[in-house]
C-alpha positions as CSV (number, residue, x, y, z in Angstrom):
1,X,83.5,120.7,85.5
2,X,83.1,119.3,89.3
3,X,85.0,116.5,90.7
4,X,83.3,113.9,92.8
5,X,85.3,113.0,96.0
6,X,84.2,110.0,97.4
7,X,85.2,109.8,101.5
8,X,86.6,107.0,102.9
9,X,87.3,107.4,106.5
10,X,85.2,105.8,108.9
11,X,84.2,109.1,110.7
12,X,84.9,112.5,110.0
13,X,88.1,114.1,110.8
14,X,88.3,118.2,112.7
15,X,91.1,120.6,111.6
16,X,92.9,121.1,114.2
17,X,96.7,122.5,114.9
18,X,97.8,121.3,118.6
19,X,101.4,120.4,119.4
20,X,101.8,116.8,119.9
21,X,104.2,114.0,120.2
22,X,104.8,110.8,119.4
23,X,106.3,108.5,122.2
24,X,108.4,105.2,121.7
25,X,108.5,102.8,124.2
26,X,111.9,103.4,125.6
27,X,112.8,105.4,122.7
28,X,112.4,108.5,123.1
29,X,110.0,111.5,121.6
30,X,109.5,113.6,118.6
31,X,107.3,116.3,119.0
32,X,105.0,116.8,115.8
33,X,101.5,119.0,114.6
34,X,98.6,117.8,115.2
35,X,96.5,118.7,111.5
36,X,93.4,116.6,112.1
37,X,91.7,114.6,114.4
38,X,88.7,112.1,114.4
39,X,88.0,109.1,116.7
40,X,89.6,106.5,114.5
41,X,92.6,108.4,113.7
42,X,94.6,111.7,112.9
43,X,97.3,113.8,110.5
44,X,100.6,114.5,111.9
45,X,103.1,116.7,110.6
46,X,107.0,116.0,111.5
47,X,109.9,118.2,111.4
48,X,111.7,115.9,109.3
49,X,111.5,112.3,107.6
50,X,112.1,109.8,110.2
51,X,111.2,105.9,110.0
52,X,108.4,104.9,112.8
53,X,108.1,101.3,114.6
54,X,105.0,99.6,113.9
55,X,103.7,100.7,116.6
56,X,103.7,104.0,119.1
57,X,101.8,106.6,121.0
58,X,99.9,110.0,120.0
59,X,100.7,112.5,122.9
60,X,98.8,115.8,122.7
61,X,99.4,116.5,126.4
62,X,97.1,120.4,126.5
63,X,94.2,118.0,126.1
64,X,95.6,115.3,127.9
65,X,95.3,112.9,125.0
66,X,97.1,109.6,124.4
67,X,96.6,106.8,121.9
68,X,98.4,103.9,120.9
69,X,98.2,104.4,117.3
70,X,100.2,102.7,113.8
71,X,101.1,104.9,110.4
72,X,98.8,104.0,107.7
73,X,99.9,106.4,105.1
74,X,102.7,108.9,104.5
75,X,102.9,112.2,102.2
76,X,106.8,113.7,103.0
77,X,106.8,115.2,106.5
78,X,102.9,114.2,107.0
79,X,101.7,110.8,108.4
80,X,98.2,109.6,108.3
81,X,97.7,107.6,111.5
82,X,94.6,104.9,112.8
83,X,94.4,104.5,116.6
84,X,94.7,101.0,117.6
């Protein structure tokens, strides 16, 4: 028996494992994984549960990467997120 998956991103998403961070304004930083990335968004994984503003910045600074970006979904220490 096969399963039928239907996809709703809007574009496809890479695998990927970079060390990132996300970046408060004023805040301060929490460095996370970086698990996948597309253009519209990407997978984070934290060390820990922590509460996020509405609103921050994906930091992948190897690649020279930065986003402002907003959760969209959460899975324990994983957070789905859509670039703003």
């Amino acid at each position: 028996m096969s399963e039928h998956i239907t996809e709703r991103r809007a574009s496809q998403r890479f695998r990927v494992l970079k060390g990132g961070a996300i970046a408060f304004d004023g805040s301060g930083i929490i460095t996370c994984t970086v698990r996948n990335l597309s253009p519209n968004g990407a997978a984070v994984d934290l060390a820990s549960c922590v509460s996020l503003p509405s609103s921050f910045m994906l930091v992948i600074e190897k690649d020279q990467f930065i986003r402002r970006c907003h959760a969209v979904w959460s899975n324990d220490r994983r957070i789905g997120l859509a670039f703003d």
